[in-house]
C-alpha positions in Angstrom: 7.7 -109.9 -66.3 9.8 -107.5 -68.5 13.4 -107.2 -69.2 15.0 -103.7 -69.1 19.0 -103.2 -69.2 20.7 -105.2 -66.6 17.5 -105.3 -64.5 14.5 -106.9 -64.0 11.5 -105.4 -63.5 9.0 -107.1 -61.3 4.7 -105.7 -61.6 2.7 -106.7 -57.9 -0.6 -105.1 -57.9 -1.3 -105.9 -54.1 -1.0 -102.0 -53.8 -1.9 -99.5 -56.2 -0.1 -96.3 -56.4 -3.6 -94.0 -55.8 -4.1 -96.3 -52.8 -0.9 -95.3 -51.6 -0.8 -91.6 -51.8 -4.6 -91.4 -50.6 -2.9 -92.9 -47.4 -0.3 -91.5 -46.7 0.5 -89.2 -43.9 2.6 -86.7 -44.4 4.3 -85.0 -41.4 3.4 -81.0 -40.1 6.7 -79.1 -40.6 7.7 -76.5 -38.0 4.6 -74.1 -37.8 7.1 -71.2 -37.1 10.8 -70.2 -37.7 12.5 -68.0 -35.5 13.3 -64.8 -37.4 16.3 -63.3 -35.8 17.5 -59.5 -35.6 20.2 -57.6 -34.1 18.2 -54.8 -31.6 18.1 -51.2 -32.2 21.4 -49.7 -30.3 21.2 -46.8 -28.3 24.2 -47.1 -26.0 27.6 -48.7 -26.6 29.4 -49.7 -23.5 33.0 -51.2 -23.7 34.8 -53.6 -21.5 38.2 -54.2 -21.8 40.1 -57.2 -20.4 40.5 -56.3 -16.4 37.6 -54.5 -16.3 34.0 -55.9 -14.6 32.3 -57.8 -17.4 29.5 -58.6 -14.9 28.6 -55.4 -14.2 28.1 -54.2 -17.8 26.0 -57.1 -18.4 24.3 -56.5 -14.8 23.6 -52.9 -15.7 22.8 -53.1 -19.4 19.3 -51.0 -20.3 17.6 -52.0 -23.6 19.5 -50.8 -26.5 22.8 -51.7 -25.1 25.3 -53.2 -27.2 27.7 -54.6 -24.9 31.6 -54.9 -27.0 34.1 -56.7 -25.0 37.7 -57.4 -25.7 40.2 -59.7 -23.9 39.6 -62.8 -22.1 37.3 -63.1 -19.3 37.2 -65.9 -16.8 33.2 -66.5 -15.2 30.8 -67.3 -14.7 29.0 -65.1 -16.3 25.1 -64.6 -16.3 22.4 -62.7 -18.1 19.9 -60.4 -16.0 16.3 -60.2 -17.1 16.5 -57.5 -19.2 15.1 -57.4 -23.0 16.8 -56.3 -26.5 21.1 -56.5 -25.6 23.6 -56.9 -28.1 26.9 -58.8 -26.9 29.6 -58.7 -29.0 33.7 -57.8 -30.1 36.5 -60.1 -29.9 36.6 -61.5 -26.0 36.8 -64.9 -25.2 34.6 -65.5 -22.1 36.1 -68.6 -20.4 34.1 -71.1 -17.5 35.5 -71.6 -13.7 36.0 -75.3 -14.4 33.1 -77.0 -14.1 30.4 -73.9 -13.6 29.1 -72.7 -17.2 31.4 -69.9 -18.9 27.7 -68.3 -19.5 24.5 -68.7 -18.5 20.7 -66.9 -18.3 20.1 -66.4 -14.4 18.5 -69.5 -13.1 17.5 -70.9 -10.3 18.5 -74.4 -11.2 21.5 -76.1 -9.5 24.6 -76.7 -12.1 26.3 -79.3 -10.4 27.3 -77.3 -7.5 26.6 -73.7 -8.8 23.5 -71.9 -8.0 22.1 -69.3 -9.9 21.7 -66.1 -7.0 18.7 -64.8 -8.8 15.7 -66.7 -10.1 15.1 -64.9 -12.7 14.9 -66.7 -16.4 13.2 -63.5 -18.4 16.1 -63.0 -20.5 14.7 -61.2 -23.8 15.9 -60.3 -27.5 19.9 -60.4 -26.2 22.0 -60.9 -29.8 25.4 -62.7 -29.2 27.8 -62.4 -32.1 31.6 -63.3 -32.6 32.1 -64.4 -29.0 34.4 -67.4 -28.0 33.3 -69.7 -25.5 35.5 -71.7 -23.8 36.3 -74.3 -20.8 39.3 -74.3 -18.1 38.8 -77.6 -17.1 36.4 -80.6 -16.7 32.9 -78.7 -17.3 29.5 -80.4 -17.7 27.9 -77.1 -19.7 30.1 -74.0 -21.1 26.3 -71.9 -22.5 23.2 -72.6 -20.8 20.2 -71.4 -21.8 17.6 -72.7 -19.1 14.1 -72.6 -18.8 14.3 -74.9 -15.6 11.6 -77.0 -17.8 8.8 -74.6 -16.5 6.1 -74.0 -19.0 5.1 -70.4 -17.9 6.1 -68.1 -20.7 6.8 -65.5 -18.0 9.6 -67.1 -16.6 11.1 -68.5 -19.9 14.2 -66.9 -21.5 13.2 -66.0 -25.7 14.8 -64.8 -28.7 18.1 -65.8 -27.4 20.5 -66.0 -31.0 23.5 -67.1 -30.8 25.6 -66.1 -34.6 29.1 -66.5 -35.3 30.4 -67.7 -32.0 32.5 -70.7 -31.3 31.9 -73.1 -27.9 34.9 -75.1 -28.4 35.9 -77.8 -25.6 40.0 -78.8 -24.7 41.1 -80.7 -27.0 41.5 -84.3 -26.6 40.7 -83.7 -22.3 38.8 -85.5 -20.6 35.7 -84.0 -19.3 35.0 -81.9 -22.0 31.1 -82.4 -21.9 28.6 -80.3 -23.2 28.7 -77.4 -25.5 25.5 -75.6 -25.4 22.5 -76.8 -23.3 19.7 -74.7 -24.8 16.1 -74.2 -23.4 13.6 -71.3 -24.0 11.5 -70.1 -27.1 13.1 -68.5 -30.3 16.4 -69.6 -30.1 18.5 -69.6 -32.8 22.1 -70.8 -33.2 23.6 -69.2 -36.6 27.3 -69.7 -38.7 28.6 -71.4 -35.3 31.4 -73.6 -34.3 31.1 -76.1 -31.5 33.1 -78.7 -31.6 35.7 -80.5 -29.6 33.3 -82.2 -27.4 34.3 -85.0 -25.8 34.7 -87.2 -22.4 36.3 -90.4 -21.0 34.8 -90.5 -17.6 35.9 -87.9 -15.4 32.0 -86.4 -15.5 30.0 -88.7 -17.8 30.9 -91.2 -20.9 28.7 -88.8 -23.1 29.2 -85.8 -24.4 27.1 -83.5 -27.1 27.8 -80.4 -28.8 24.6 -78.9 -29.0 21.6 -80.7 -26.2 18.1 -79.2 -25.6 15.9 -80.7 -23.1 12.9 -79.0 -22.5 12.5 -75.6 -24.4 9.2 -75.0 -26.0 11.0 -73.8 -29.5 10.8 -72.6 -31.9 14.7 -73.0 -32.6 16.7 -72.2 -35.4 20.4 -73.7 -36.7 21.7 -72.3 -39.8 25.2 -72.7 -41.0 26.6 -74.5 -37.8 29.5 -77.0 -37.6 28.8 -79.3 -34.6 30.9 -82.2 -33.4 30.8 -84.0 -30.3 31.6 -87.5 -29.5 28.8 -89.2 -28.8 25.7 -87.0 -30.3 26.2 -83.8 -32.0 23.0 -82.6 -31.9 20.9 -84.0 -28.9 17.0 -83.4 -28.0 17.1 -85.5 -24.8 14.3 -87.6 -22.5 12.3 -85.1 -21.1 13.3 -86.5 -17.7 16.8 -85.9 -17.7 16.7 -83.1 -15.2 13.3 -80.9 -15.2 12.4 -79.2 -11.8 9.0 -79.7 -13.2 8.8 -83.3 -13.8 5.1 -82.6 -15.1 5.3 -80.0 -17.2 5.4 -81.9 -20.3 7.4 -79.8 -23.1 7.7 -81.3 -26.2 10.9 -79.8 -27.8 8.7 -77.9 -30.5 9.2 -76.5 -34.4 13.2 -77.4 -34.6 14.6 -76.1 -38.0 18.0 -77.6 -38.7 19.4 -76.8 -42.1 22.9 -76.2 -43.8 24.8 -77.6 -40.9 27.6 -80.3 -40.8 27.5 -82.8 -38.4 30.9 -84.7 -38.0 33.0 -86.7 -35.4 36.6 -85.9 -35.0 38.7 -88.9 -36.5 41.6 -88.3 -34.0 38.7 -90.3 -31.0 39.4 -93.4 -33.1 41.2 -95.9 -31.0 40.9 -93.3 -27.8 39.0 -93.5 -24.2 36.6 -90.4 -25.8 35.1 -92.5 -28.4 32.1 -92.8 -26.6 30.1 -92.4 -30.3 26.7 -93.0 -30.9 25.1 -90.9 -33.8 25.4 -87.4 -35.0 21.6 -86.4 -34.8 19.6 -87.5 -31.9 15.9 -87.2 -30.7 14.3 -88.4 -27.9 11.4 -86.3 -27.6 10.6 -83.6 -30.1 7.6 -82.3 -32.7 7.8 -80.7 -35.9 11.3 -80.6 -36.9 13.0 -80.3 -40.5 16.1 -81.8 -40.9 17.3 -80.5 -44.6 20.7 -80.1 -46.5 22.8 -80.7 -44.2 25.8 -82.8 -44.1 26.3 -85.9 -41.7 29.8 -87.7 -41.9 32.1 -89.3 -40.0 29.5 -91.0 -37.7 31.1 -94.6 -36.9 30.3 -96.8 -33.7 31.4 -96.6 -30.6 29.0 -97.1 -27.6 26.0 -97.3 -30.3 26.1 -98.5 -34.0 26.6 -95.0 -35.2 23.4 -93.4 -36.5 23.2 -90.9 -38.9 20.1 -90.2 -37.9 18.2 -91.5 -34.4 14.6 -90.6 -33.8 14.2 -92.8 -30.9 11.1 -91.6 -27.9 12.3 -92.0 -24.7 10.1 -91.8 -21.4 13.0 -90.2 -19.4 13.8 -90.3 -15.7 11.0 -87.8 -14.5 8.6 -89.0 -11.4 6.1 -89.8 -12.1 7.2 -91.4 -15.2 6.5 -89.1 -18.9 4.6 -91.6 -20.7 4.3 -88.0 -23.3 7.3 -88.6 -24.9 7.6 -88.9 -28.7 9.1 -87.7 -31.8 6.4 -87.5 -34.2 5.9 -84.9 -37.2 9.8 -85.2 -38.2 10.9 -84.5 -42.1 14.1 -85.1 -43.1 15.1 -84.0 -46.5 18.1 -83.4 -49.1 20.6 -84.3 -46.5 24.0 -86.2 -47.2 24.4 -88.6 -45.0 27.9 -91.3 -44.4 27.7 -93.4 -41.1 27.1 -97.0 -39.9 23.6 -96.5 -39.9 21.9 -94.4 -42.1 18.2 -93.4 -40.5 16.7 -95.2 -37.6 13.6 -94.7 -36.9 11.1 -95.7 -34.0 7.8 -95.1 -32.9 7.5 -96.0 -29.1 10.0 -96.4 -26.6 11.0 -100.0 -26.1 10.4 -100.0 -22.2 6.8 -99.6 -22.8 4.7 -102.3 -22.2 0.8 -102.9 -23.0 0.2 -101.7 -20.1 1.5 -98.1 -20.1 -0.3 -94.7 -21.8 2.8 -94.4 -24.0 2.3 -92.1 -26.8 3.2 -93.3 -30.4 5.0 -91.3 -32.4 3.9 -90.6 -36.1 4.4 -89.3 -39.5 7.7 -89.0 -40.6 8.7 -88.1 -44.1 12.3 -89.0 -45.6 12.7 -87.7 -49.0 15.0 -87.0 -51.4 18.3 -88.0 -48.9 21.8 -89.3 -50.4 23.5 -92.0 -47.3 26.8 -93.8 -47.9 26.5 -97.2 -45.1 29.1 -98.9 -44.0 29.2 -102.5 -41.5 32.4 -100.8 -40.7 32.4 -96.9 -41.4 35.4 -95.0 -41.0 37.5 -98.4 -40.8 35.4 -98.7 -37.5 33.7 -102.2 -37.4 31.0 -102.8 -35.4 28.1 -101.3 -37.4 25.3 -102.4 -39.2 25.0 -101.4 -42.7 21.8 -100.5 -43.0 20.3 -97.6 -44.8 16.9 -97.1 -42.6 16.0 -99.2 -40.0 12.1 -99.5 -39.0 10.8 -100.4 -35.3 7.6 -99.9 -34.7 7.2 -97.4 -37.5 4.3 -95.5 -37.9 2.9 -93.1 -40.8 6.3 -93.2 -42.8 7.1 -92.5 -45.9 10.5 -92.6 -47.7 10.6 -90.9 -51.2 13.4 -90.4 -53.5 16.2 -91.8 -51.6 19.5 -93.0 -52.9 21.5 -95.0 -50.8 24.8 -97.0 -51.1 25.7 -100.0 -48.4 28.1 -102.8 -47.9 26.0 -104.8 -46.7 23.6 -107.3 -47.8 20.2 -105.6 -45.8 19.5 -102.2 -47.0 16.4 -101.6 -45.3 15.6 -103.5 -41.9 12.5 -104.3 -40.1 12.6 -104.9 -36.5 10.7 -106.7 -34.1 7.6 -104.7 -34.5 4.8 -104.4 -36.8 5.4 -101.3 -39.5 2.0 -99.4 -39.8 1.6 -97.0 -43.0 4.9 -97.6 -44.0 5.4 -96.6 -47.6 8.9 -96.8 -49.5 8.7 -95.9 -52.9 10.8 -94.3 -55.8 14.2 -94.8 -54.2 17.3 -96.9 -55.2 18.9 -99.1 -52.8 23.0 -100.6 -54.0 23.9 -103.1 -51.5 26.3 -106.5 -51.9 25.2 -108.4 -55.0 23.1 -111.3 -53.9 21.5 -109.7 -50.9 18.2 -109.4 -49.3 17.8 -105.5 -49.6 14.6 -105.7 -46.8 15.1 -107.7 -44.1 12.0 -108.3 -41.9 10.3 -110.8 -41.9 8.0 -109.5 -44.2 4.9 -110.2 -42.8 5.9 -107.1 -40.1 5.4 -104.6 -43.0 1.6 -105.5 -43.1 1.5 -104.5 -39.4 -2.1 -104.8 -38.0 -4.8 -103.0 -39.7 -2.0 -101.1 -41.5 -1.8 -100.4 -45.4 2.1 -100.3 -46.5 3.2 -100.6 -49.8 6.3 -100.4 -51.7 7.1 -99.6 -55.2 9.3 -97.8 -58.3 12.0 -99.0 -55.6 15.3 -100.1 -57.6 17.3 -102.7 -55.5 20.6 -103.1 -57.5 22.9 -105.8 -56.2 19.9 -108.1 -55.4 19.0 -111.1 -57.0 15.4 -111.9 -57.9 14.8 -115.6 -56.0 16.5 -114.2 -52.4 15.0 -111.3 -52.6 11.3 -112.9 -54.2 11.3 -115.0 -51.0 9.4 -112.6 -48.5 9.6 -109.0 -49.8 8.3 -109.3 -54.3 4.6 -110.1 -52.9 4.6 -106.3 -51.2 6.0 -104.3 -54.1 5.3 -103.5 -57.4 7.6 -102.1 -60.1 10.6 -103.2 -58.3 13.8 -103.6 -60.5 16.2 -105.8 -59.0 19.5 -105.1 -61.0 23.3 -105.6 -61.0 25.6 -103.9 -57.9 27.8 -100.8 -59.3 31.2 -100.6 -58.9 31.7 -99.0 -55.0 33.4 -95.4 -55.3 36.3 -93.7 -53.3 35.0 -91.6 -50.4 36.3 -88.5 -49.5 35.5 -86.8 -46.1 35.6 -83.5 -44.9 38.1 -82.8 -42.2 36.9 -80.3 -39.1 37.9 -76.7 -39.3 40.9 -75.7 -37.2 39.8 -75.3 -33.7 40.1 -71.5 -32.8 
């Protein structure tokens, strides 16, 4: 035992550090990114408002750009026609609950049919265009796929830059801003916010959801707010035609993009909150510098951060779900709970082929926790929480916390779980990892902890279960808690 500053520094040699790294399992980032262009224009075709927006996009050849000015009142559809270019200063507005704009689909949007099944949408650029809703409306963009793998039929290289998709403010019904399913989609320097809903069509409402598209997907530079997820990746069940098809939401690169809930739902029937990034069923996604704030409790504990696998609703029952191969890295995170993290959906039993999801890598994250973020009790505190982790590693993070757990181990065994090199400031006198702590041996697992600073915890409470699992952990005085400051949201246009 040897004294350094304020803090003790604690040597376990249960682990080594070579053991560790020769074990761990590092995630597979995104194995492509969408690279988006503007197509080559031939033709320019201009509507003006009063004139047949329909019929320009109807008869648009490749080549077209497609400039519109005025407001426009759909629905509105894409044909299956390759390299268009929509764009000018319009605002193209939904028929209440039918989507302001959608790829021509054979689906059924809660009571609109798409008259042409027809989802080979190509290359179409869609720049400076304001989305908007005239009432209650489930979806105002939908990109759809109708969860059928067959590339032929599948809408790609849909991109979406400098548009807004901005719900009524503080109505009800205000649901969904974008559903998005296909390959190559990107979604660039984009507002969507204002998302919200007390009941009228459903308790839940995202800015941005994707279901079943194969990826890759792209969101650069986005501002995203919704009340209960901003960014969803749903159960695969939720509504494919093809209940079988099993797509796994696929190379998902999410950077530079603030994710934030609207302060004003505080106290109102639309704070339906859960967390601010959601996934129930995904693979190979990087999560990096973005910006997460403002996400307090509501129906859920308020996540930063949820990877959660979910079986979904499909018959026969999609025991593929997972969310495995995830990085999340140099984000800034402030919410009830910083990172969740879990493995298998909890409705599995021993019984069923669930997969388990694996290997996620958090490294080099900043998260402010709060019991009651926001002034919002009801939350937990926590910077990660573990649940049937497996093949995770969490490097380099620094996290703040009022409360007296800063990392929590559920129920389940954790299995190659590896914490090391981050600092953890949590109530002086604290546990820092709650467990018990003979879950983080798991079952023929290898976990390890260590270089992990735990300031605000006292050597005896925090010796009792967790010191026999870590070497070179200081345990050290709590600092002084700083003023927050958060970022408003932009003025709605």
């Amino acid at each position: 035992m040897q004294a350094t500053g304020l803090g003790v520094i604690l040597f376990f040699s249960l682990f080594s550090y070579s053991s560790f790294a020769a074990s761990s399992r590092y995630p597979t980032r995104p194995l492509s990114v969408p690279a988006p262009q503007p197509p080559v224009i031939t033709q320019v075709v201009t509507v003006s408002q009063g004139q047949d927006l329909q019929a320009a996009l109807t008869a648009a050849q490749p080549g077209t750009n497609i400039i519109c000015n005025g407001t426009f009142v759909g629905n509105f559809y894409i044909p299956g026609v390759a390299n268009v270019e929509l764009s000018g200063s319009c605002t193209i507005q939904s028929p209440n609950t039918s989507p302001a704009f959608m790829n021509v689909s054979a689906t059924e949007w809660y009571g609109w049919t798409g008259n042409i099944a027809d989802r080979a949408a190509r290359n179409w650029w869609i720049t400076g265009i304001n989305f908007a809703s005239s009432g209650p409306i489930y979806h105002a963009v939908v990109i759809s796929d109708d969860c059928d793998p067959d590339p032929a039929g599948m809408p790609s290289g849909i991109t979406f830059s400098g548009v807004t998709v901005n719900g009524l403010y503080m109505q009800d019904g205000q649901q969904n801003g974008m559903l998005l399913d296909g390959a190559n989609i990107s979604v660039l320097d984009s507002q969507i916010t204002g998302w919200q809903s007390s009941g009228t069509l459903n308790t839940e409402a995202n800015a941005v959801e994707i279901i079943c598209g194969t990826g890759p997907y792209l969101f650069r530079g986005n501002t995203l707010s919704a009340s209960t997820e901003d960014f969803f990746i749903a159960a695969p069940g939720a509504s494919p035609t093809v209940p079988s098809s099993q797509i796994i939401p696929s190379d998902i690169t999410f950077e530079d993009n603030i994710l934030t809930k609207d302060l004003a739902w505080i106290g109102t029937p639309y704070a339906a909150d859960k967390n601010c990034f959601e996934s129930k069923d995904s693979e190979r996604v990087l999560i990096t510098g973005n910006t997460l704030e403002n996400c307090f409790p509501g129906s859920q504990t308020g996540e930063g951060i949820l990877l959660s696998p979910r079986m979904g609703l499909g018959n026969p029952v999609q025991y593929f779900s997972q969310v495995s191969d995830t990085t999340i890295t140099k984000n800034t995170i402030q919410a009830g709970v910083g990172i969740s993290v879990a493995s298998m959906d909890s409705y599995c039993t021993p019984a069923d082929p669930c997969v388990t999801s694996a290997r996620t890598l958090i490294e080099n994250d900043t998260l402010n926790v709060s019991r009651s973020p926001n002034g919002v009790p009801g939350s937990y505190g926590w910077c990660i929480q573990l649940d049937v982790a497996q093949d995770l590693t969490v490097k380099g993070m620094d996290c703040t916390t009022d409360n007296t757990q800063s990392v929590f181990v559920d129920t389940a065994p954790c299995n190659y779980c590896n914490i090391v090199s981050s600092t953890f400031n949590a109530d002086f006198g604290g546990q820092g990892i709650s467990g018990p702590a003979s879950l983080f041996q798991g079952s023929g697992s290898e976990n390890h902890l260590g270089s992990v600073d735990v300031s605000g915890i006292t050597q005896a409470v925090f010796t009792e279960e967790w010191l026999p699992y870590c070497s070179t952990c200081i345990l050290g005085s709590a600092p002084q808690p700083q003023p927050q400051v958060w970022r408003a949201l932009p003025e709605m246009k």
